[in-house]
DOKE-893703 format. One line per 2 residues: their letters; for each residue x negated, y, z of N, C-alpha, C. Coordinates in steps of 0.001 Angstrom, whole numbers, plus 500000, padded with zeros to 6 digits. Atoms other than C-alpha are relative to their C-alpha. Example, Ala and Ser with C-alpha at 12.3 -4.5 7.8 and 13.67 -1.06 7.14 Angstrom:
as = 499110,498810,500000,487700,495500,507800,499100,501200,500000  500820,498810,499940,486330,498940,507140,500770,501090,500730
end
This chain:
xx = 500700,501164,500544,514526,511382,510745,500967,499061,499266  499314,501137,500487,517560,509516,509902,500650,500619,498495
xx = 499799,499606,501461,518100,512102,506783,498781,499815,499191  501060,500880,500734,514360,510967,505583,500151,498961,499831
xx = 499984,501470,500455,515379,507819,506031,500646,500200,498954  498875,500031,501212,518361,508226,503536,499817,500454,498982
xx = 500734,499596,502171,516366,510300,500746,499048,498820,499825  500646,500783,500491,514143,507927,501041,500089,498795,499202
xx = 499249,501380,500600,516404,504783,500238,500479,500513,498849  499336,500038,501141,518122,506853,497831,498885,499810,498767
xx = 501505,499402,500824,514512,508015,496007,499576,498042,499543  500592,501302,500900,513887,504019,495404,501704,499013,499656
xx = 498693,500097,500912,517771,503146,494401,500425,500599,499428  498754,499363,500602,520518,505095,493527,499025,501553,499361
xx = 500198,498897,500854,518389,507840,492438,497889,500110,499419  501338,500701,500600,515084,505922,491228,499439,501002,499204
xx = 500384,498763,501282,515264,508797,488111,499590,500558,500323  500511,498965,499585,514064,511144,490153,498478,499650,500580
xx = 500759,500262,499032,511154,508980,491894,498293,500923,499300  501826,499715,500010,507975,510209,489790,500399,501178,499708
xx = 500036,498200,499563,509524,513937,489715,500182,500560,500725  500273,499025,499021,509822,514384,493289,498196,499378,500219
xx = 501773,500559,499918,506085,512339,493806,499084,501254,498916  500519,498713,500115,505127,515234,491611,500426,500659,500458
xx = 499753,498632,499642,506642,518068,492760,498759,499809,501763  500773,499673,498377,505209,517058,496733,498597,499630,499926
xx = 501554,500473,500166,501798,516096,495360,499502,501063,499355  500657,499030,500743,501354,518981,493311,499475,499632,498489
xx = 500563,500916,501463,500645,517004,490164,499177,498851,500793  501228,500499,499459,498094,514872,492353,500521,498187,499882
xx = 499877,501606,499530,500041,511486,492977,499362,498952,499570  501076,501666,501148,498487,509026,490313,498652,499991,500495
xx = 501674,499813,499593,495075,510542,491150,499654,499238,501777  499879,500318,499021,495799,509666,494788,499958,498610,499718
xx = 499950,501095,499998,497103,506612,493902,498800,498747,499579  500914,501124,500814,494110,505334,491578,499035,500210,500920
xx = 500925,500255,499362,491598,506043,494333,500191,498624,500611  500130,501052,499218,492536,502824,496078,499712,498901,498731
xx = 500509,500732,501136,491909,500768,492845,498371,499813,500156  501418,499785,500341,488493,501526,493498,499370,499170,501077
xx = 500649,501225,499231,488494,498877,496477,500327,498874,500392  499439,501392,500285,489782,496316,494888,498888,498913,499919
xx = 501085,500698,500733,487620,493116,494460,499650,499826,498279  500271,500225,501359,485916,492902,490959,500841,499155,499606
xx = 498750,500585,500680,488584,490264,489669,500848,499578,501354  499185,500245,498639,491006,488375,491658,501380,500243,499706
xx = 498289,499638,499540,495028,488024,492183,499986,500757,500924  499163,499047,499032,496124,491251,493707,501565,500363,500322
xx = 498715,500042,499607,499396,491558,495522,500199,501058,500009  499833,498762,499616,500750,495010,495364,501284,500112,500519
xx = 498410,500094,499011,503897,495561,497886,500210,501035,499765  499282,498959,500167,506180,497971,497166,499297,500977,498548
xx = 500506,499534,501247,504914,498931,493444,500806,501116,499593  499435,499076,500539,507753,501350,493087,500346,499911,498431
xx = 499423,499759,501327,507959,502538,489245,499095,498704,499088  500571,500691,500290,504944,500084,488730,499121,500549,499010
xx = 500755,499244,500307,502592,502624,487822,498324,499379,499802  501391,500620,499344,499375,501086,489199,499577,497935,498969
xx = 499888,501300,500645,500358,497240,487262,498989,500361,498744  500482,500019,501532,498919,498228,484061,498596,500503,500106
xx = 501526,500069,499409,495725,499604,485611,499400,499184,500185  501200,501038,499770,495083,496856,487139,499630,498532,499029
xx = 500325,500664,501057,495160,494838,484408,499171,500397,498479  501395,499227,500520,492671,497027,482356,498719,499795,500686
xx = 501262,500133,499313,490232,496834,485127,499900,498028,500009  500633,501612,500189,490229,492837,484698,500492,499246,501413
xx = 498728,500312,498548,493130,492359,488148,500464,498913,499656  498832,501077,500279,495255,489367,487839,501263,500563,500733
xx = 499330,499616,498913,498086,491424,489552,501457,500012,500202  498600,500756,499406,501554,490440,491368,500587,501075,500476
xx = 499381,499018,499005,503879,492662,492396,501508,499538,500894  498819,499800,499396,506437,492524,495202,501125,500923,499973
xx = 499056,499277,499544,509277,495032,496055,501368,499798,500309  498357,499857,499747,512556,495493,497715,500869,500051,498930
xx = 498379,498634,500610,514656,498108,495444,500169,498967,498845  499228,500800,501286,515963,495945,492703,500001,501156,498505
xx = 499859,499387,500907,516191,499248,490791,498172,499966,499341  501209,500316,500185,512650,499406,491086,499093,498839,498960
xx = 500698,501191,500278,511658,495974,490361,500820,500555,497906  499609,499847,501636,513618,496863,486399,499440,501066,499769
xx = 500375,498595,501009,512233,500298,485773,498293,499261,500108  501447,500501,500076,508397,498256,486633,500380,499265,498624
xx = 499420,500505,500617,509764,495713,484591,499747,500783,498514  499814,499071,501403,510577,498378,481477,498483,500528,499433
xx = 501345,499664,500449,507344,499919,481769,498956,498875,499218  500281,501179,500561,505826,496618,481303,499934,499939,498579
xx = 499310,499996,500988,507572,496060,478425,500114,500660,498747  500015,498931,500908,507098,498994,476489,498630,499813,499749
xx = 501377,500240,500503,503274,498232,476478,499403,498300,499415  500638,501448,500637,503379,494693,475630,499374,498787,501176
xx = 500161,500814,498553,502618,493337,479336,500523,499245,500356  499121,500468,498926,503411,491116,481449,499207,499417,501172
xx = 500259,500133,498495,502860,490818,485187,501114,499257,500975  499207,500421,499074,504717,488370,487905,500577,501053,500980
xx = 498958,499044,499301,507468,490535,489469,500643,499485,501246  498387,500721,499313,509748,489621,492342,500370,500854,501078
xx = 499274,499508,499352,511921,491135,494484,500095,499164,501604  499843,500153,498612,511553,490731,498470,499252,500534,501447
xx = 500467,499302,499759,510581,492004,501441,498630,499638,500789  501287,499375,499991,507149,492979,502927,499686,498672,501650
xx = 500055,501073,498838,508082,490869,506627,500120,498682,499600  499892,501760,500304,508733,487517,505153,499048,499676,498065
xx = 500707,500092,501397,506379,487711,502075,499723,498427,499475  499474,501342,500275,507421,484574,499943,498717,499539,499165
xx = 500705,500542,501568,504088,483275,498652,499123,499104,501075  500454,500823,498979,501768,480291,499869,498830,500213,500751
xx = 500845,499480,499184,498943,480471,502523,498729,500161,499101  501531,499026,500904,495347,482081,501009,500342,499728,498406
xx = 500047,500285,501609,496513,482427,497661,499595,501344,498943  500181,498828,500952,495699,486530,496914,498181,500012,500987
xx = 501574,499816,499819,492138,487693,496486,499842,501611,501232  499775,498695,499214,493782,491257,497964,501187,500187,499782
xx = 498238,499810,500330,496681,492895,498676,499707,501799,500308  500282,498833,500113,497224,496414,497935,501273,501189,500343
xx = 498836,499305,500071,499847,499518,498905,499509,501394,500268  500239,498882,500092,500399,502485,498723,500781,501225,500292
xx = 499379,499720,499092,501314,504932,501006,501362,499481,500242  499340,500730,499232,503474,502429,502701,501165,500516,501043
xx = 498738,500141,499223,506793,502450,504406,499524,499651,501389  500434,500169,498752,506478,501970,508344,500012,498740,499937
xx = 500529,501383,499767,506757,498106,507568,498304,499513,500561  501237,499790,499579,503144,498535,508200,499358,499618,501121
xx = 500282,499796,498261,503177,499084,511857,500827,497917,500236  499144,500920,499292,505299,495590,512263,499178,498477,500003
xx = 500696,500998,499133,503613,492429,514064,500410,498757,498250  499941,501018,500841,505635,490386,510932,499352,499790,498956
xx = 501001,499685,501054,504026,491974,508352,498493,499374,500224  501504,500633,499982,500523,491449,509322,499828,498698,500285
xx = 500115,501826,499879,500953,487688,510362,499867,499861,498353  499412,500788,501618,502247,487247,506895,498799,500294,499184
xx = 501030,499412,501215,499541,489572,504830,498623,499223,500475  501496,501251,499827,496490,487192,506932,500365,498697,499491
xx = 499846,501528,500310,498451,483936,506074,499956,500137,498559  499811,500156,501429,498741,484987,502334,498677,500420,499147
xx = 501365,499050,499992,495228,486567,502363,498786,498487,499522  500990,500799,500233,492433,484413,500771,498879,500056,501127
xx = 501179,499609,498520,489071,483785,503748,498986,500506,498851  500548,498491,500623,487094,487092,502383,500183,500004,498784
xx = 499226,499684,500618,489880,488252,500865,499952,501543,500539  499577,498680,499669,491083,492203,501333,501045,500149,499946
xx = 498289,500061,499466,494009,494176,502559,499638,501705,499503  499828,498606,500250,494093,498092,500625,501039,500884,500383
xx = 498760,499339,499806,496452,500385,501828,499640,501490,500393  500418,498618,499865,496149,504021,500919,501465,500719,501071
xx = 499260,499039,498793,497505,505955,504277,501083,500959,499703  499175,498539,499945,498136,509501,503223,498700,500231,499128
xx = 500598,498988,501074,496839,512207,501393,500153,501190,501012  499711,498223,499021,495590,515697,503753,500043,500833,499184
xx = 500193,498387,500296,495983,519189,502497,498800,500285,500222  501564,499208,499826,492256,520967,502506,500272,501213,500336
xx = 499907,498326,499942,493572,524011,501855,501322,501336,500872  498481,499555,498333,496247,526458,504385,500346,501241,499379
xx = 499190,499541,500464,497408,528387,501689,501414,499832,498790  499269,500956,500827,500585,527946,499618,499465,499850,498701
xx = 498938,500974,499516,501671,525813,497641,499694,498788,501533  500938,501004,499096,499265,523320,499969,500794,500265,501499
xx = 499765,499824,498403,500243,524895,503405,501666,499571,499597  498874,500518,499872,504011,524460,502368,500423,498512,499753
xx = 499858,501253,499625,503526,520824,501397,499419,499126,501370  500479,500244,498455,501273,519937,504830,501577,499904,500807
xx = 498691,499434,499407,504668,521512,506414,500708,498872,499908  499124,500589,501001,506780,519181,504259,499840,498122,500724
xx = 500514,500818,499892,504649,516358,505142,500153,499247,501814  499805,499703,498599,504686,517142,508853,501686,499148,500500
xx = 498845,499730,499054,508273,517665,509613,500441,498632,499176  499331,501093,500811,509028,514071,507394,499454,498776,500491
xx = 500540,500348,499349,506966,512732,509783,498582,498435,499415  500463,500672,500273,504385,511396,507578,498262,500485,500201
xx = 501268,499622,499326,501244,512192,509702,499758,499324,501305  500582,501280,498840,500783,509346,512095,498330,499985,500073
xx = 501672,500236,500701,496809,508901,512665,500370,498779,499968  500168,501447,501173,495790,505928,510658,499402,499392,501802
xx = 500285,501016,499054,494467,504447,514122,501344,499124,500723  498477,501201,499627,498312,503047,514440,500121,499522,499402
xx = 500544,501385,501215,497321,501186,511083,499171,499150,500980  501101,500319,499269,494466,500366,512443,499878,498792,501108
xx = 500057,501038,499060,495304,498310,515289,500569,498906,500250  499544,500943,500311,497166,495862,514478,499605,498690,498795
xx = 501283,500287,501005,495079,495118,511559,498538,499298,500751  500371,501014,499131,492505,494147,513875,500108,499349,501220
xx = 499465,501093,499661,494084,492353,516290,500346,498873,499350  500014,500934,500739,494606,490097,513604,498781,499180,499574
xx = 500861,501172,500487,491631,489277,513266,498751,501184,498455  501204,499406,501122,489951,491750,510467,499689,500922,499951
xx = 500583,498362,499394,487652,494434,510101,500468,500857,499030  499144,499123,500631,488678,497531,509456,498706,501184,499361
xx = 500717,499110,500174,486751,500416,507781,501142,501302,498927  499271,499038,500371,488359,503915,506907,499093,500737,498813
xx = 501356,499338,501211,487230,505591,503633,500678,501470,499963  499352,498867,499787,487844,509135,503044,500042,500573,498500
xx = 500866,500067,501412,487930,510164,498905,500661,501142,499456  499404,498348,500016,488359,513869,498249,500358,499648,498467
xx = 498832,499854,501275,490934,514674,495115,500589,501228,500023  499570,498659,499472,490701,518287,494666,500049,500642,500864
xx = 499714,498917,498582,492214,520415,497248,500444,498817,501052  499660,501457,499062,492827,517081,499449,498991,498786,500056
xx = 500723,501104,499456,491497,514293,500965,500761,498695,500079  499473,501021,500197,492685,510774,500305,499459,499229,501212
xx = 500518,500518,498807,492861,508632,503630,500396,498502,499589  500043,501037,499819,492345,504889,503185,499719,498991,501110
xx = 500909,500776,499006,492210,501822,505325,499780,499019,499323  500745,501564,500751,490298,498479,504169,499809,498788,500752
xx = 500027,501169,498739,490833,495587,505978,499872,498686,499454  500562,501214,500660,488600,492238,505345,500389,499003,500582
xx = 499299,501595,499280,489594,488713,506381,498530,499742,500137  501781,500573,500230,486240,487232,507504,500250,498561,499360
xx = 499793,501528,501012,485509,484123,505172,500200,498985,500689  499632,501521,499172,485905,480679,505971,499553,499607,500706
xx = 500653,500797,498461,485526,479799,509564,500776,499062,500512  499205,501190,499469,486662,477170,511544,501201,500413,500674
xx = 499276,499033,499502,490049,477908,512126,500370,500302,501834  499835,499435,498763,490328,477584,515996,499180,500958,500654
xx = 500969,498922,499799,487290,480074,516148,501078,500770,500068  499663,498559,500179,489198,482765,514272,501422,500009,500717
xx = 498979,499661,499268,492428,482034,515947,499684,500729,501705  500480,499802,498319,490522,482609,519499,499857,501247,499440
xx = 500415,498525,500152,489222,485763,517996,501114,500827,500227  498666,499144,500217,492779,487183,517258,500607,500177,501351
xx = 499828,499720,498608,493869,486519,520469,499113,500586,500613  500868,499527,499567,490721,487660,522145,500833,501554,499741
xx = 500019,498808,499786,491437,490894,520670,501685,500741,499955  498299,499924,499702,495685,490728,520963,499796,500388,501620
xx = 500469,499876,498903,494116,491265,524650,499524,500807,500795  501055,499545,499218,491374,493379,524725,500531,501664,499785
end
């Protein structure tokens, strides 16, 4: 695990060049297609936050579909090759560089926030404080899981494999629960793409209630 960790850091620094030709090679061509299913549960307009944008693939989408959209990320290399893309079409989108636990922006100010297959920051208690405090009241939280194999012959059965031993097959109910303990509901979508199945989770802020209600709630279910 600790040599996934290290392609992984390299795959969004020191070797960024390579990021959308291994995302093809282990997708099979599929990644974008994967990726644009979660676009599809975005709110009709709205400031969307997207964490960890990577090459910043998804930015220019969502500003076709009528998005107002923000992007975060770590990798610094990252944040310039989004950046370039940008740039080359005549765009421009708020960029910044930081990370996912201390998310630097003020309380309900995105309509949604969006990622895609996500780093284990995910699972961490800081994260989700932060993504409800930055979360508009019925606002959304997108975050495409994974992507299954359908099919159990190769190439398919050797990426499953791939997928497996890189240990990116958690069930989504360890999303899931922390998500509501916070406080919002969750609903899993499922959105076939070919020989695969695209696994989403969707997680709503309920609108504006009084806040010592919804704080009781969170606890309530930090509990139950």
């Amino acid at each position: 695990m600790r040599l996934v960790a290290l392609g992984f850091r390299l795959l969004y620094n020191e070797l960024s060049f390579l990021y959308d030709a291994v995302s093809w090679i282990v997708s099979a061509g599929l990644w974008r297609a994967w990726q644009m299913t979660a676009l599809d549960f975005l709110p009709a307009d709205g400031l969307v936050l997207e964490i960890g944008f990577g090459p910043g693939h998804l930015l220019p989408e969502m500003l076709q579909r009528g998005h107002r959209p923000v992007g975060l990320d770590l990798s610094p290399t990252m944040l310039r090759r989004a950046r370039r893309r940008l740039a080359r079409r005549g765009l421009s989108v708020p960029l910044c560089r930081g990370r996912a636990e201390a998310l630097p922006f003020a309380p309900a100010c995105f309509d949604a926030l969006l990622l895609t297959f996500p780093p284990p920051f995910v699972h961490n208690p800081a994260w989700v404080e932060g993504a409800v405090r930055i979360l508009k009241p019925g606002g959304r939280i997108v975050i495409l899981e994974m992507a299954t194999i359908d099919r159990r012959r190769p190439p398919w059965s050797w990426l499953e494999w791939l997928y497996r031993i890189t240990g990116q097959r958690e069930p989504v109910s360890g999303l899931c629960r922390p998500l509501e303990q916070a406080g919002l509901t969750i609903t899993q979508e499922l959105r076939p793409v070919r020989d695969t199945t695209v696994v989403l989770v969707v997680a709503d802020k309920p609108p504006r209630v009084d806040a010592q209600n919804f704080q009781s709630a969170r606890g309530a279910k930090a509990f139950s």
